[in-house]
Backbone bond lengths (Angstrom), bond angles and torsions (degrees), N, CA, C in turn:
res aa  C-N    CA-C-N  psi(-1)  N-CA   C-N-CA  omega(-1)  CA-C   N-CA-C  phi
1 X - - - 1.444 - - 1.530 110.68 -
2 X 1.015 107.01 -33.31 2.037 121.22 -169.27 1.761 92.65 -58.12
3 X 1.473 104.46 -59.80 1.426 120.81 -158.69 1.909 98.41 -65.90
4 X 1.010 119.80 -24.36 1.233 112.73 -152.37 1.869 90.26 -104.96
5 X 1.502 115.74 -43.05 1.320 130.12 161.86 1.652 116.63 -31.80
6 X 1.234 89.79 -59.62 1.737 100.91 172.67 1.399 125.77 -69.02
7 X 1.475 123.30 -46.55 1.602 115.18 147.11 1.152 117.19 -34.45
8 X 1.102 131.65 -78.60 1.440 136.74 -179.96 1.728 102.59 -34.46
9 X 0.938 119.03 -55.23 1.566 114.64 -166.70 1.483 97.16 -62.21
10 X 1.338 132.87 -53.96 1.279 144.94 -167.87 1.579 104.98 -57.46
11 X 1.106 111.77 -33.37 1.661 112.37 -163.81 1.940 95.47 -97.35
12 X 1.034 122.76 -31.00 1.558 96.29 169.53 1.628 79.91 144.70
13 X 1.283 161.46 -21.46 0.950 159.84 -105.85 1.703 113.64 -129.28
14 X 1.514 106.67 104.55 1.547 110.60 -156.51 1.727 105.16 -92.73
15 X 1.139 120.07 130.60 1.215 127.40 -139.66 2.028 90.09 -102.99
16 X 1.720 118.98 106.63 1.162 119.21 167.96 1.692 115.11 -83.75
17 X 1.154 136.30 -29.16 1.054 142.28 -163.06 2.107 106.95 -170.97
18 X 1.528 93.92 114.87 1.499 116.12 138.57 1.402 161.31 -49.97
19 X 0.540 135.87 60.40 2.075 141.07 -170.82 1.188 118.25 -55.68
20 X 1.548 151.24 60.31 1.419 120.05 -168.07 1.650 108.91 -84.96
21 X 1.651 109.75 -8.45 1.826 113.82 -158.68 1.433 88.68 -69.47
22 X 1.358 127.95 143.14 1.371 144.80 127.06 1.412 130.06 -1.01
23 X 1.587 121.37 104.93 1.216 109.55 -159.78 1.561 148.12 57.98
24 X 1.622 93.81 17.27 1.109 105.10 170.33 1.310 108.36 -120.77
25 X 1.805 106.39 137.30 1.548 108.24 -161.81 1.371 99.72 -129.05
26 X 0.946 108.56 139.81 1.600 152.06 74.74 1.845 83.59 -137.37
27 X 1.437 118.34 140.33 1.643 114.29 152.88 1.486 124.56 -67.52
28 X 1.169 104.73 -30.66 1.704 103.10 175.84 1.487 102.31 -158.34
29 X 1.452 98.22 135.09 0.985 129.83 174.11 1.624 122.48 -97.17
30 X 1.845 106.23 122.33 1.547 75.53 -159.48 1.484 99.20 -159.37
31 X 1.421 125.91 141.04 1.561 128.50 -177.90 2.054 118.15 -75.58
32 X 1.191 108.05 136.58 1.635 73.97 174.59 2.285 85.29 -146.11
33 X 0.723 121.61 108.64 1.803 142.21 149.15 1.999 77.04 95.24
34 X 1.439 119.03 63.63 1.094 140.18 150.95 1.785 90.68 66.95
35 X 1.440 118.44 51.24 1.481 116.22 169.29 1.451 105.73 -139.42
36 X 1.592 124.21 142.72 1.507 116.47 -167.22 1.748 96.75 -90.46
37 X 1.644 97.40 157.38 1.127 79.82 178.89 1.604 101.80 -158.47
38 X 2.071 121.29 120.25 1.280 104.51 -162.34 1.536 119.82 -86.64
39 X 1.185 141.56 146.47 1.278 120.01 175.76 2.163 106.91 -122.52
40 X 1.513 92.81 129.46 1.774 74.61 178.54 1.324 88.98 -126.52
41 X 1.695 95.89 134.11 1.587 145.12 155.87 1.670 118.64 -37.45
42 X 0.939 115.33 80.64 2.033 101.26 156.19 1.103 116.92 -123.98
43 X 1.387 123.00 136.65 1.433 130.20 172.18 1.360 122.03 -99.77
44 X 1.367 136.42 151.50 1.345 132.36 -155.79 1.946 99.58 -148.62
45 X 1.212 120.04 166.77 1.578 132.32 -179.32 1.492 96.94 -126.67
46 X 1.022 91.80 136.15 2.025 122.47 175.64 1.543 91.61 -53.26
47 X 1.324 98.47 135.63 1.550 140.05 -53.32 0.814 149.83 -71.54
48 X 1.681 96.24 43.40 1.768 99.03 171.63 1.585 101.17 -69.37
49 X 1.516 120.72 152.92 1.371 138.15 158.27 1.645 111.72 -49.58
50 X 1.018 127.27 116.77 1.845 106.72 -176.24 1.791 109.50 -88.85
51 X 1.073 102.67 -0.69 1.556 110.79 174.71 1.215 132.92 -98.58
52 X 1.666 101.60 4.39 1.431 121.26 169.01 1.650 111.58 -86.25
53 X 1.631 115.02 143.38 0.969 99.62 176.03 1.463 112.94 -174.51
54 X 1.725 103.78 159.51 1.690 92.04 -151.95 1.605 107.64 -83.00
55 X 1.877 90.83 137.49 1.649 112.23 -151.30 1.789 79.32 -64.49
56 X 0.763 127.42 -58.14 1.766 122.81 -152.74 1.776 112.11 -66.88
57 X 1.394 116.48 -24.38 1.316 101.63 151.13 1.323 151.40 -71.77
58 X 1.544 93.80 -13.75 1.328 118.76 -167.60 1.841 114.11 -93.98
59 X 1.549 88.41 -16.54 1.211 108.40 -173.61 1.727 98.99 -72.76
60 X 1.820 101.90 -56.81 1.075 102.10 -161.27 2.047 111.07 -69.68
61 X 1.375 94.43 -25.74 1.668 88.54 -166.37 1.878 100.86 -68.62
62 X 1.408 120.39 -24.98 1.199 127.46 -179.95 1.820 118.52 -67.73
63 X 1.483 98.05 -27.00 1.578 113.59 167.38 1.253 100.90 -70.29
64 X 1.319 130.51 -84.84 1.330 123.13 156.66 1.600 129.88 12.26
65 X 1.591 93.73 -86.80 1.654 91.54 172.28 1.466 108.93 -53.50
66 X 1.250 133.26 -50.21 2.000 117.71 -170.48 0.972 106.59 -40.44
67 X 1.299 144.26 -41.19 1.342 157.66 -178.39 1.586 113.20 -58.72
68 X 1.553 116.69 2.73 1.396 114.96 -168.40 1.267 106.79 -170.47
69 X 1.649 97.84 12.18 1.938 118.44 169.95 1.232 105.02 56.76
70 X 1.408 122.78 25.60 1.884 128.19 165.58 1.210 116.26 -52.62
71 X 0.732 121.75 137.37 2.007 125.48 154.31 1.638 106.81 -76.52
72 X 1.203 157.92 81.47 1.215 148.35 131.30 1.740 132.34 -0.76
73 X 1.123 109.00 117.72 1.457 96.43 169.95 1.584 102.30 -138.16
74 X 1.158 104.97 -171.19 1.652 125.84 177.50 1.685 119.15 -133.20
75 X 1.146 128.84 122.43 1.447 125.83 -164.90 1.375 105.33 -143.09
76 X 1.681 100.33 90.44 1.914 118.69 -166.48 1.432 84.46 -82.14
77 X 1.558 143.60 147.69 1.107 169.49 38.35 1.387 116.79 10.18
78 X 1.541 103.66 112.64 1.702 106.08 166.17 1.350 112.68 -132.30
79 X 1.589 123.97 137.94 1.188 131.86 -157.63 2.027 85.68 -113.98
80 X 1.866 85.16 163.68 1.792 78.00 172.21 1.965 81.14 -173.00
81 X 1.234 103.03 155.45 1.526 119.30 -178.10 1.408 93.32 -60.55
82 X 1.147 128.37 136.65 1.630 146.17 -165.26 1.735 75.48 -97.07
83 X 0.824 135.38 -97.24 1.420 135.82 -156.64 1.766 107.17 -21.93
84 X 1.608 117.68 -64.50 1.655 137.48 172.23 1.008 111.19 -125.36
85 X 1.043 128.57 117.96 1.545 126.27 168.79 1.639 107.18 -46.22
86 X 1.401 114.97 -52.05 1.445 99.54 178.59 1.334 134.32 -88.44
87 X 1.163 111.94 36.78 1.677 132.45 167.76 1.233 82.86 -96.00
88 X 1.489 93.87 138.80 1.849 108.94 157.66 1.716 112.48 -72.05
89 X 1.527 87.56 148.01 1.352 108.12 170.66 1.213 122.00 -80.19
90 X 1.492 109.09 113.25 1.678 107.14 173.28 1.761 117.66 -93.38
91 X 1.461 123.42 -138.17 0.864 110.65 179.36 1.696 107.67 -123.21
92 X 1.544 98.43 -5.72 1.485 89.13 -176.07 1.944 104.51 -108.97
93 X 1.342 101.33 -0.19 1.730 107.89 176.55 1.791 94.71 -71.93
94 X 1.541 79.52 154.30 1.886 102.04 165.28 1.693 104.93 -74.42
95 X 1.177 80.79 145.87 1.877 93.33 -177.53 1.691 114.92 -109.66
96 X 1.049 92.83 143.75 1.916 93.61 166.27 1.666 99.05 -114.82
97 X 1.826 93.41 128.98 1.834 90.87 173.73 1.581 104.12 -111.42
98 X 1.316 103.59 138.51 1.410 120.98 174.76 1.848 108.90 -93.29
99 X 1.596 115.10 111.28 1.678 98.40 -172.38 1.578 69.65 -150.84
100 X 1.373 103.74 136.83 1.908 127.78 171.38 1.435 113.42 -112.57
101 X 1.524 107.81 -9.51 1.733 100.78 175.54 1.645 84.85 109.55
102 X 1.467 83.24 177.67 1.599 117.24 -148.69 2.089 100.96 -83.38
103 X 0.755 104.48 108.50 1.614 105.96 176.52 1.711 121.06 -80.57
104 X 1.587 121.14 100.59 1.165 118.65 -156.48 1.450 88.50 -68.74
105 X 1.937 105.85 161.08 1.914 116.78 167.53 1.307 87.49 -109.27
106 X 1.445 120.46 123.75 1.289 122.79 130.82 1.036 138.12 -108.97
């Protein structure tokens, strides 16, 4: 969320509403040159792809937004042991984050 929070801040993008609970979508809700726009959050561990993502949620949160003239996107996050990628990730190792930007749904 941090990583994806901070894009958003960087790119112009004024933040109306937050999500951090579990399965609850859209993570942020947010205006950017007076247009809404939803973005939902998943994070993934090496080697999952972080830009993969499940077509039927994405479907539905994007139905959703038409309903409120949103732009939809998707913003996969992938974490991986900074030391090896294929060492597991714990919680007290350094991390490497993999984030490419915001993937529009159309």
């Amino acid at each position: 969320m941090k990583e994806v929070g901070d894009h958003l801040s960087e790119h112009g993008f004024e933040f109306l509403a937050v999500n951090s609970q579990l399965e609850k979508d859209p993570q942020f809700v947010c205006l950017k040159n007076k247009k809404l726009h939803f973005i939902v959050v998943r994070g993934c561990v090496y080697p999952t792809n972080p830009k993969l993502f499940d077509q039927q949620l994405m479907e539905e949160v994007r139905d959703h937004g038409i309903k409120y003239k949103a732009t939809t996107y998707f913003a996969g996050v992938g974490f991986a042991n900074a030391k090896d990628y294929d060492l597991p990730l714990t919680q007290n190792d350094k991390y490497a984050v993999n984030f490419d930007g915001l993937q529009i749904m159309q």
